[in-house]
C-alpha positions in Angstrom: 0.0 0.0 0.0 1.3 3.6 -0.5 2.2 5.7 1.9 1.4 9.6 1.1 4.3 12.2 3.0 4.1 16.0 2.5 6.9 18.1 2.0 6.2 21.6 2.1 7.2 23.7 -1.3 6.2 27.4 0.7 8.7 29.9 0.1 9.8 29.7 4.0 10.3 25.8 3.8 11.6 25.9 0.3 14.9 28.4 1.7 15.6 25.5 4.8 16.1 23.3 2.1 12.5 21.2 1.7 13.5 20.4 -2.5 16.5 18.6 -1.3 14.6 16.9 1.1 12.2 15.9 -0.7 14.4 14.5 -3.2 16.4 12.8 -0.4 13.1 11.0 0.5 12.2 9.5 -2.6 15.4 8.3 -3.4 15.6 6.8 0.1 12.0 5.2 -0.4 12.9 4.0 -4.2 16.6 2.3 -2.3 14.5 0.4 -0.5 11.5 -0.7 -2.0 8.8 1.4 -0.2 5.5 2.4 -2.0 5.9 6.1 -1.4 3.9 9.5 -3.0 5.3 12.7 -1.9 2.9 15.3 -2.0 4.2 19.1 -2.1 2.2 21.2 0.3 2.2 25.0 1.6 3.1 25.6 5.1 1.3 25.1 8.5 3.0 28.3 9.5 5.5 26.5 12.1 8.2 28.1 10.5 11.4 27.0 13.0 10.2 23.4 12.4 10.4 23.6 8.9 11.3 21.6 7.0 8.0 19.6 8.9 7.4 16.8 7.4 3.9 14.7 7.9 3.4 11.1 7.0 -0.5 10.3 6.6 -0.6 6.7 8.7 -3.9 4.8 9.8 -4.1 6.5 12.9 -3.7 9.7 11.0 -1.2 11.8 10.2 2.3 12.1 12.4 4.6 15.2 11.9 8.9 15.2 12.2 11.0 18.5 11.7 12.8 20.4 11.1 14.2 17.3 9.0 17.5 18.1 6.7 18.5 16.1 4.0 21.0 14.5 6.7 18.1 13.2 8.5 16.0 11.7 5.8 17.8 8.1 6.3 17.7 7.5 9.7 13.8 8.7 9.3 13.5 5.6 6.7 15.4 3.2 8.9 13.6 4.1 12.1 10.2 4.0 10.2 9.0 7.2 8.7 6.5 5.5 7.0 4.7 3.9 9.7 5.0 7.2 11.8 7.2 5.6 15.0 9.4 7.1 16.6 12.5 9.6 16.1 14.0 12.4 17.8 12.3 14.4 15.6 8.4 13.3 15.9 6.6 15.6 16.7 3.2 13.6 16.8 0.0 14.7 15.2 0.6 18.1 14.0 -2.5 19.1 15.2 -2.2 18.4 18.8 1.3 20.7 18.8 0.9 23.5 21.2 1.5 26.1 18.6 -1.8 25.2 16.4 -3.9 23.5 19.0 -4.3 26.8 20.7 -5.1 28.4 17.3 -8.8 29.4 15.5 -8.3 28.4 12.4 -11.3 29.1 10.1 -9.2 30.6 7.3 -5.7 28.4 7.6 -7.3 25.2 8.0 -6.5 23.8 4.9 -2.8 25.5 4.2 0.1 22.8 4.9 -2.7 19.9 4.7 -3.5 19.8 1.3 -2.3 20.1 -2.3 -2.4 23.6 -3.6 -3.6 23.3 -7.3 -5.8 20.3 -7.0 -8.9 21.3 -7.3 -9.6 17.7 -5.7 -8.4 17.9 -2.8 -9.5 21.2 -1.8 -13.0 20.3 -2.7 -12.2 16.8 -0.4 -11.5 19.3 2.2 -14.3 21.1 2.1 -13.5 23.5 -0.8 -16.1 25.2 -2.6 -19.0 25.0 -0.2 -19.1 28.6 0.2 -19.7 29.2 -3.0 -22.1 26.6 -3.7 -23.8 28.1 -0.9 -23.6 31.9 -2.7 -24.9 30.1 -5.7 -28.3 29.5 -3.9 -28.2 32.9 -2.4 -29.5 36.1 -4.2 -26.7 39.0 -4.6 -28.3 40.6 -2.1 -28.3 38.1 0.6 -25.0 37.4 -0.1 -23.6 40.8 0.5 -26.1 40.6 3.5 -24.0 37.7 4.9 -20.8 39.7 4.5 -22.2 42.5 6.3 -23.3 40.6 9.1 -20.5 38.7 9.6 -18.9 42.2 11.0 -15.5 41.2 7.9 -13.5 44.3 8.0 -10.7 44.5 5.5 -7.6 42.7 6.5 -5.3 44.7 4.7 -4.8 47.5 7.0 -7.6 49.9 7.1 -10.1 48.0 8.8 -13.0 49.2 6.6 -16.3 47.1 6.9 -16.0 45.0 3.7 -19.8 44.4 3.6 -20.3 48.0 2.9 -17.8 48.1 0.0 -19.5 45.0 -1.8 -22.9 46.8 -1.3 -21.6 50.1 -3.3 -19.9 47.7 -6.2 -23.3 45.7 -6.4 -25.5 48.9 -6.6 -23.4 50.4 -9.2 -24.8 50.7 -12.4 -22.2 49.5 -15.3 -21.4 47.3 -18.5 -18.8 45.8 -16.8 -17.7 45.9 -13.1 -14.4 44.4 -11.5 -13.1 42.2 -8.7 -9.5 43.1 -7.4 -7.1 41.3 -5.1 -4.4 43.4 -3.8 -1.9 40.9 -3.0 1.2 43.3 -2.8 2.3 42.2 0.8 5.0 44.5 1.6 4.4 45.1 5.4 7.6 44.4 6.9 6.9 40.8 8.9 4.3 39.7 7.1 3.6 36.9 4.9 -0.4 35.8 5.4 -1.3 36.7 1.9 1.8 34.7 0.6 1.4 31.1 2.5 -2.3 31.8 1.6 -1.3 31.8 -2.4 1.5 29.2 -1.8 0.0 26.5 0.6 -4.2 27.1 -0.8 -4.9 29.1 -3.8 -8.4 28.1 -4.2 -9.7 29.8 -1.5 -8.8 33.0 -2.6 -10.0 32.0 -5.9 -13.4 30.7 -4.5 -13.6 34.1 -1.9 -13.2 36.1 -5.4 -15.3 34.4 -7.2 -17.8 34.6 -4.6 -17.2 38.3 -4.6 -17.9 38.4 -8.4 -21.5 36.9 -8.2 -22.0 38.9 -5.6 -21.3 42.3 -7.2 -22.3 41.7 -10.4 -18.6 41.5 -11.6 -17.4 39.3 -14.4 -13.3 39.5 -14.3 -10.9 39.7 -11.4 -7.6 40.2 -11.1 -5.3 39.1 -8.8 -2.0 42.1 -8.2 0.8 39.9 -7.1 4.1 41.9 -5.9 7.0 40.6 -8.1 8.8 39.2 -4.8 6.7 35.9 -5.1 7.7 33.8 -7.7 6.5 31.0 -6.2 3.2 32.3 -4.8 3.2 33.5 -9.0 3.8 29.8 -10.6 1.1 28.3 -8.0 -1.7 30.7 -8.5 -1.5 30.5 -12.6 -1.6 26.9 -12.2 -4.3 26.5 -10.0 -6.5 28.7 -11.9 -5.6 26.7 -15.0 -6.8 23.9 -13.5 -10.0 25.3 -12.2 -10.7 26.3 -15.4 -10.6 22.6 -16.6 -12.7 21.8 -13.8 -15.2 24.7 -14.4 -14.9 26.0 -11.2 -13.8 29.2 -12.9 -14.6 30.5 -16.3 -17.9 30.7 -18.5 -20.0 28.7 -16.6 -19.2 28.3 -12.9 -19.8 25.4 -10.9 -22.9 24.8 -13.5 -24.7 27.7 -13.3 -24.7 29.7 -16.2 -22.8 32.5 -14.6 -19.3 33.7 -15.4 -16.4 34.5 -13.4 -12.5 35.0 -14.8 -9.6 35.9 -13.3 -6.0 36.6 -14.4 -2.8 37.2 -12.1 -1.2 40.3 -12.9 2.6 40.9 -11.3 3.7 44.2 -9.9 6.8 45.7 -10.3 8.1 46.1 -6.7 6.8 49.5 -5.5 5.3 49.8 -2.1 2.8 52.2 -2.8 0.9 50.5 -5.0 -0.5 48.7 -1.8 -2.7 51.3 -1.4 -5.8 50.9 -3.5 -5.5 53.4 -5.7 -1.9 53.4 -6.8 -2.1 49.2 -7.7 -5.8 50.3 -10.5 -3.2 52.6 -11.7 -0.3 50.5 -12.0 -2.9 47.2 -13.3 -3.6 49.9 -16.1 -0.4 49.6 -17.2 0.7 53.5 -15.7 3.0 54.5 -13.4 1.8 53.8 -9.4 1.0 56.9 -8.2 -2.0 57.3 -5.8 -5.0 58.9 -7.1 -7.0 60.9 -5.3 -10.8 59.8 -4.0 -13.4 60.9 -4.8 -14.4 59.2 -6.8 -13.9 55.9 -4.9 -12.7 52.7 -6.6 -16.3 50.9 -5.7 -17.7 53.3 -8.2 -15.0 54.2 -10.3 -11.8 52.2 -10.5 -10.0 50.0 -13.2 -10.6 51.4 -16.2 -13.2 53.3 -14.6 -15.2 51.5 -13.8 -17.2 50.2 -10.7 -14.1 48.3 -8.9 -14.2 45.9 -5.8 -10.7 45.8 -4.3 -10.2 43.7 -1.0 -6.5 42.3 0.1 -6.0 38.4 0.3 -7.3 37.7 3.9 -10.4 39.5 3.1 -11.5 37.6 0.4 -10.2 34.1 2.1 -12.3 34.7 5.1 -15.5 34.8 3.0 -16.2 31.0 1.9 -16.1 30.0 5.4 -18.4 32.7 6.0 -20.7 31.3 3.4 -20.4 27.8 4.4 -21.1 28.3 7.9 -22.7 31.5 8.1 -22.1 35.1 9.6 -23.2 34.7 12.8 -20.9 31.7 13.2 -17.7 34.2 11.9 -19.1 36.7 14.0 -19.0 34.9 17.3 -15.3 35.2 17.3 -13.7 38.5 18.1 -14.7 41.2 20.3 -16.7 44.6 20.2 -16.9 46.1 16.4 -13.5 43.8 15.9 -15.3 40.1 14.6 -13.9 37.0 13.3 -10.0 35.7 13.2 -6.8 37.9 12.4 -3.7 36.1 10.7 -1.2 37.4 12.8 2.3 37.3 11.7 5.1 36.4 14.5 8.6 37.5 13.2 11.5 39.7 14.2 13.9 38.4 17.1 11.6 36.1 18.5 12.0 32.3 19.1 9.1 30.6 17.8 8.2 32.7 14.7 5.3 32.0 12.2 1.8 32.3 11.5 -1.1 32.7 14.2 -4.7 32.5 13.2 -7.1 33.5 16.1 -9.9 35.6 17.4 -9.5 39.5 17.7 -9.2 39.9 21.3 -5.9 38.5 22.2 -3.2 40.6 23.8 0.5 41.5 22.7 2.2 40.1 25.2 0.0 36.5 24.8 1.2 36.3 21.1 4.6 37.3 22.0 5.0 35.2 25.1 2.9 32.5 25.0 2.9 31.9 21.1 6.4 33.0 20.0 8.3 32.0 23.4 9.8 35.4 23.9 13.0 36.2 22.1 15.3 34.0 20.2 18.0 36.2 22.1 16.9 35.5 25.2 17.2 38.7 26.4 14.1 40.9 27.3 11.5 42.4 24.7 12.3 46.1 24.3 9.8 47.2 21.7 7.3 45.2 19.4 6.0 47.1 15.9 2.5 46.5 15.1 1.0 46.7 11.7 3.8 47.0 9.0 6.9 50.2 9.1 4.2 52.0 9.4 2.7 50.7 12.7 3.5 51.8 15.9 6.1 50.7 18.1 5.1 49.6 21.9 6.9 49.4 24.9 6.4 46.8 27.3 3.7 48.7 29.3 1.3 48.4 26.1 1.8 44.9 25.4 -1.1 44.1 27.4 -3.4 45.9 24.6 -6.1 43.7 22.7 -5.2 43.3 19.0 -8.4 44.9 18.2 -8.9 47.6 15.9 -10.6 50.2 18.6 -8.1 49.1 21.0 -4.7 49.5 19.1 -6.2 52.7 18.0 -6.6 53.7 21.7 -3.3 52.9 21.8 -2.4 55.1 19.0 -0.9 52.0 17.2 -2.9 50.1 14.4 -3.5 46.4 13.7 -2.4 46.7 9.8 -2.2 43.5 8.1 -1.3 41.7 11.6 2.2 41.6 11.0 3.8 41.8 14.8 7.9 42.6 14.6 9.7 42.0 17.8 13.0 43.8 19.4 14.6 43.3 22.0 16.6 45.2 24.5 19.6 45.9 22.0 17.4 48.0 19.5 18.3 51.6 19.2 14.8 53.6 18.7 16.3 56.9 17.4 18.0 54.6 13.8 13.9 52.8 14.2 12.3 56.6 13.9 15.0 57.7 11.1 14.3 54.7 9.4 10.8 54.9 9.3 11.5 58.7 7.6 13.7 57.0 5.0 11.7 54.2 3.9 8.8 56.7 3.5 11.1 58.9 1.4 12.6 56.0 -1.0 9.0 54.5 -1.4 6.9 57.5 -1.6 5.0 57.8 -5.1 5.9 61.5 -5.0 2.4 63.1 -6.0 1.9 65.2 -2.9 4.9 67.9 -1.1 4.0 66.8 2.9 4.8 62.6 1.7 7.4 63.6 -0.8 9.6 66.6 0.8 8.6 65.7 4.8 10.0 62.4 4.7 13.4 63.8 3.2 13.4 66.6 5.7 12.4 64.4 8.5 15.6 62.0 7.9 17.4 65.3 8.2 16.1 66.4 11.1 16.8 63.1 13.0 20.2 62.5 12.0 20.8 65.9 13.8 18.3 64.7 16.8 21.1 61.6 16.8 24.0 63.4 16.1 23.2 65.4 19.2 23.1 68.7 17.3 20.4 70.7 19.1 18.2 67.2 19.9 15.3 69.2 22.0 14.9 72.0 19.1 15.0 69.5 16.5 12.7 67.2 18.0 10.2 69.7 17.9 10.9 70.6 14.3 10.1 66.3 13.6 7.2 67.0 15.6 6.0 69.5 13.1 7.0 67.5 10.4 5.0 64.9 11.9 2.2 66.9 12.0 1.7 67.9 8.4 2.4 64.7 7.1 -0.6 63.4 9.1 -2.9 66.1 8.2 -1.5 67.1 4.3 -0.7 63.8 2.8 -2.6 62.2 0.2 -2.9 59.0 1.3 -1.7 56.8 4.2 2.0 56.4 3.1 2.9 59.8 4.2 -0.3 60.2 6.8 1.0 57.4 9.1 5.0 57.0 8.6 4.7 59.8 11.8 3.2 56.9 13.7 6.2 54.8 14.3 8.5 58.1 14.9 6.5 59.6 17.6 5.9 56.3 19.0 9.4 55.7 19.5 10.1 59.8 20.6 6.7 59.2 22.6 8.2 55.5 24.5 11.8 55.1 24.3 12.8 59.3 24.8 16.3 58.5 25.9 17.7 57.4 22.7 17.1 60.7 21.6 19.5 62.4 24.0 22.2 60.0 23.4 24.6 62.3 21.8 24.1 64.8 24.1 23.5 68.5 23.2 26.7 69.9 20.7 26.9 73.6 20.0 25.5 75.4 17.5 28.5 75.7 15.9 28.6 72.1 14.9 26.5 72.5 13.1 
């Protein structure tokens, strides 16, 4: 009988080495006669165990990592395929600390099955949600999306129920359905192990989105960093095409839904909604300025529905089980799960799918295991270079969106990015000014010309050249970008620079106070 082993192929697992091990495993099971099938899978998000291996046994399946090509023949010899034992079992992968804590409504499938069988994610409960849409009228679907209390995961929080409601009411010969998949949040990778590990539920949450609106083509804007996240998508909308889960007539019904993966070119602006219609029209990504809104007027003018990856993911479950169910996770006006992404120095980094509600420190502590240093946690940036960055004495704040904002930090994409007691807060602040100066789109002065000035400004702050009257002067700066920029690039890089002035004030007196004339 064969025996089925994943091996991840996500971007994280494929850099530890999982091709070689892979290749290691079925030459070992070829040497000595086993019946084996290696399937490639994304990632369960247990990224210092990876490569994990899982070997799918009567008793179900049994998990061993991180496993390097060095390991791969004392696996076979001690009985990887019957899943006994080995210093590096870790058991059933589902009963590890790390995900048996988790809600996973959203990453239940990712690591578990393979990505561009349309098969297998139907085996797995693929493609209820939109069967479920399919009975639905447009309304009741948007209803459901409403009611769920979905607000979009990609950083501004706004309820996506509302937006699909504008898109459906719109009166046009052709309306559109966009995915912004440029994930360039520092610390984050949702959207990617999404794409990598299970495609077709973004495809199904988009295609659900299409029926729903009235839109006929999507587009999916892929940053240019994810070649592999690239290959997987265009192949497993190939083969939902074959199997007429995508195309002229969906699922049997009569109604039409394509969708195309565009790549971007690398810019960080074209994030933001605006920028990425310009940039999928083939222009330079510059951010446009609203109104008109892209729900009424967006790629090539028309009505537009543009919702990030963890938006649209979240739906079929939604759909399947219904929005009171999504809604009776979370907290206050914060509902469902939040992908939260665990990097920076900590020790057990990687993905986190659970309920608004959960503090800092609980994700840091009891999730990551504190530092990888070992020393203590310092600061802890929420929500991309733009997020704020928290001192120990907020890390008890809920990861909710009314709370963080309390907090004067924001929840972002759910990237979390820890420091510890090393970091120096006044290069953090400057560098926050620089990246907003390299990546700015340039359209308005206070993004374009603050930024520059502000990098200015604190390398005199950390020079010690005048710090008190210069801090002031960032202050200003800060100001203006807030209430004069176009969009959020230049609106919130002041966030993580007063947040550090506001926290960690003594590394901005380091270098003393120099006179004038040093200047």
């Amino acid at each position: 009988m064969s025996v089925t082993i994943t091996v991840p192929r996500d971007a994280v697992a494929l850099g530890l080495g999982s091709d070689r091990v892979a290749r290691a495993l079925f030459a070992g099971a070829e040497a000595r006669g086993l019946d084996v099938a290696i399937v490639r899978t994304g990632s369960r998000g247990l990224f210092w165990l990876e490569p994990m291996i899982e070997v799918e046994t009567q008793a179900g399946r049994v998990a061993y990592g991180p496993v390097t090509v060095a390991d791969v023949e004392a696996l076979l010899d001690a009985g990887l395929c019957q899943g006994d034992d080995h210093a590096l079992r870790l058991g059933d992968p589902e009963k590890i600390p790390f995900l048996a804590r988790q809600h996973r409504l959203t990453f239940h499938r990712c690591g578990v099955i393979d990505p561009v069988s349309v098969a297998d994610y139907r085996a797995h409960g693929g493609y209820r949600g939109l069967e479920a849409a399919l009975r639905l009228e447009p309304e009741a679907v948007v209803g459901a999306v409403r009611e769920s209390g979905l607000r979009g995961r990609g950083g501004a929080g706004f309820p996506a129920g509302i937006k699909w409601n504008t898109v459906m009411l719109a009166q046009a010969d052709q309306k559109y359905v966009v995915c912004n998949a440029d994930e360039g949040d520092s610390g984050t990778f949702a959207d990617r192990m999404m794409m990598e590990g299970d495609p077709f539920c973004l495809i199904e949450g988009m295609t659900i989105a299409g029926l729903a609106t009235g839109a006929t083509r999507g587009y999916i804007y892929l940053r240019s960093e994810y070649p592999q996240a690239f290959r997987t998508l265009k192949e497993a909308i190939a083969n939902g095409e074959r199997a007429g889960v995508l195309g002229a007539d969906v699922l049997g019904s009569g109604r039409s839904f394509h969708l195309e993966v565009r790549l971007g070119a690398g810019a960080y602006i074209c994030g933001e909604e605006t920028s990425l219609l310009e940039s999928l029209e083939g222009k330079r990504g510059i951010v446009r300025a609203k109104p008109p809104i892209p729900a009424l007027k967006g790629f090539l003018g028309r009505p537009t529905l543009v919702n990030n990856v963890m938006t649209f993911t979240a739906v079929p479950w939604i759909l399947e089980h219904g929005a009171a169910a999504y809604a009776a996770y979370g907290q206050g006006r914060s509902l469902g799960t939040l992908p939260i992404q665990l990097a920076g120095n900590v020790k057990h980094g990687g993905l986190i799918e659970y309920a608004f509600g959960i503090t800092l420190r609980e994700v840091i502590e009891d999730f990551g295991g504190g530092t990888r240093s070992g020393r203590p946690v310092r600061a802890v940036q929420v929500g991309g270079p733009l997020g704020a960055y928290f001192p120990d004495s907020l890390l008890d704040t809920p990861l909710d969106y009314e709370a963080m904002a309390a907090a004067k930090g924001l929840v972002g994409h759910g990237g979390i990015v820890v420091f510890d007691d090393t970091v120096d807060m006044a290069a953090q602040a400057r560098f926050a000014f620089e990246f907003c100066a390299t990546e700015s789109c340039g359209k308005c002065t206070p993004c374009r010309i603050g930024a520059t000035r502000g990098v200015e400004t604190m390398d005199k702050v950390i020079a010690g050249i005048r710090p008190a009257e210069n801090l002031k002067l960032v202050e200003d700066l800060c100001e203006i970008m807030t209430d004069g920029s176009l969009c959020a690039m230049g609106g919130l890089t002041p966030m993580p620079v007063m947040s550090a002035i506001t926290h960690f004030p003594d590394d901005f007196t380091r270098g003393g106070d120099l006179p004038v004339a040093a200047e």
